[in-house]
C-alpha positions in Angstrom: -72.2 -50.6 26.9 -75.5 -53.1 27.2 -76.2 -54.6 24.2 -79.5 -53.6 22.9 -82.1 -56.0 22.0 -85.8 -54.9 19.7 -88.3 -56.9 21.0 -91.4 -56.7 18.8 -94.3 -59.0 20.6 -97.8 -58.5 20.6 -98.2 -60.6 23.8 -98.4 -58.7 27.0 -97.6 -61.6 29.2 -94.5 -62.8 26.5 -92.6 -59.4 26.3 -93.3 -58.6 29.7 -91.4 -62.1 30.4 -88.8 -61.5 28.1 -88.3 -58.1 29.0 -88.0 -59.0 32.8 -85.4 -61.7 31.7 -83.3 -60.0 28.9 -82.8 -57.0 31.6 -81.8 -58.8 34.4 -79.6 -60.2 31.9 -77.8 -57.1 31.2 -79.3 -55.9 27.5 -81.0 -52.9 27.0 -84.6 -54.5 26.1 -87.0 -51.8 23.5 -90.4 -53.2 22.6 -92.7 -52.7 19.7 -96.1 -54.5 20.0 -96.8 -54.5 15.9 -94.4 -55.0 13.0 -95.0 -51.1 11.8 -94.1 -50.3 15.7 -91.1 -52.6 14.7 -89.7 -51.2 11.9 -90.1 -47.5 13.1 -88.1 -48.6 16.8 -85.6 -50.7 14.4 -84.5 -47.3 12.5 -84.2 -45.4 15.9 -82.9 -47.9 18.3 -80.7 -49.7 16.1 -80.4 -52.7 17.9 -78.0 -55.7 18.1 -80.4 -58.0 17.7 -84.4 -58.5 17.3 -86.7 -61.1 18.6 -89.5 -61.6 16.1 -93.0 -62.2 16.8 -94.9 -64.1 13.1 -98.6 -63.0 13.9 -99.0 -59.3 15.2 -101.6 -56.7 13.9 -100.7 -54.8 11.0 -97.8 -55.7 9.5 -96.7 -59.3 10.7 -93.2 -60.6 11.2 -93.2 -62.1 7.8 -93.3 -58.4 6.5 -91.1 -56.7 8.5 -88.5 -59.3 7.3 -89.3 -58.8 3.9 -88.7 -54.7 4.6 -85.6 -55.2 6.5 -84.5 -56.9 3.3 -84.9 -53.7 1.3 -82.5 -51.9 3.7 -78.4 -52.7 4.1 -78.5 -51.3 7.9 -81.7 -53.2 8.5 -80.5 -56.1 6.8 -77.4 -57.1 8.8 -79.2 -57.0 12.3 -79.8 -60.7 13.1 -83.5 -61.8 13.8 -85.1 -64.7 16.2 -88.4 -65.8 15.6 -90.6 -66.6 18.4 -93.9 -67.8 17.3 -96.7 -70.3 18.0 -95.7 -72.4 15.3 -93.1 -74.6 14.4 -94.4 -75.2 10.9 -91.5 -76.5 8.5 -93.0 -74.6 5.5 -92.6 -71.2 8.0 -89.4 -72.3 9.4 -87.7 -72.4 5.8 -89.7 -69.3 5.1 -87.9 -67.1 7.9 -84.6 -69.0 7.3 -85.1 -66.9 3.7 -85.1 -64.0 5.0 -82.7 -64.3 7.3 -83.8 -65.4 10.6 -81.1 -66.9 12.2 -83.2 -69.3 15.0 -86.6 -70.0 16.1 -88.3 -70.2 19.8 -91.8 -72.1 19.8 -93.7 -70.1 22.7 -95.0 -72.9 23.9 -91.9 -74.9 24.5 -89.8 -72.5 25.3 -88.2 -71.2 28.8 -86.9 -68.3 29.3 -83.7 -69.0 30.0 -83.5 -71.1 26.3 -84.2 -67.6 25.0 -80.6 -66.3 26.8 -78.7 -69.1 25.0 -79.7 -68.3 21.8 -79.2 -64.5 22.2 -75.9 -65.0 23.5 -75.2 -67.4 20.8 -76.2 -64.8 18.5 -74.6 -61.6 20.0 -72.9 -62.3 23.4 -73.5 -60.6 26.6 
């Protein structure tokens, strides 16, 4: 069974990247383009893993960490940050709640994004 991946981007052109590349990869790839989108797809889809966007509309990524901290299932499901910063003070700030890397949009490429997903939950 794919693993399932919760991508939750407000970029058109990054999650239709990542999508592309995390499905020809094998994962099964849900997207929610806000963090309340997020959260809501997080309790359905259940997935193995998220990739985390910081600045969204609504509720950003620091938020939805902060709720998935209120919940045990939510909790567990590890989290990679991909934002347009690399700012220290935000790096220690996601490392709190419980991101477990961090992808800088623009120095990233795609495949760097594979690595760390398999490093995180395999193929």
């Amino acid at each position: 069974m794919a693993k399932k991946i919760l991508l939750i981007e407000d970029e058109q052109i990054m999650f239709d990247l990542l999508q592309k590349k995390l499905s020809g990869e094998g994962y099964e790839v849900s997207i929610a383009k806000d963090g309340e989108e997020g959260l809501r797809a997080m309790r359905e889809v259940k997935p193995d893993l998220i990739l985390l966007d910081i600045v969204m509309p609504k509720i950003g990524g620091f938020e939805v960490m902060e709720e998935m901290q209120k919940e045990p299932e939510l909790k567990k499901i590890p989290i990679i940050v991909i934002s347009n910063s690399g700012q220290p003070v935000e790096l220690d700030r996601a490392q709190k709640f419980g991101a477990r890397d961090w992808l800088i949009k623009t120095e990233f490429d795609p495949q760097e994004v594979i690595d760390k997903v398999v490093k995180q939950i395999g193929k």
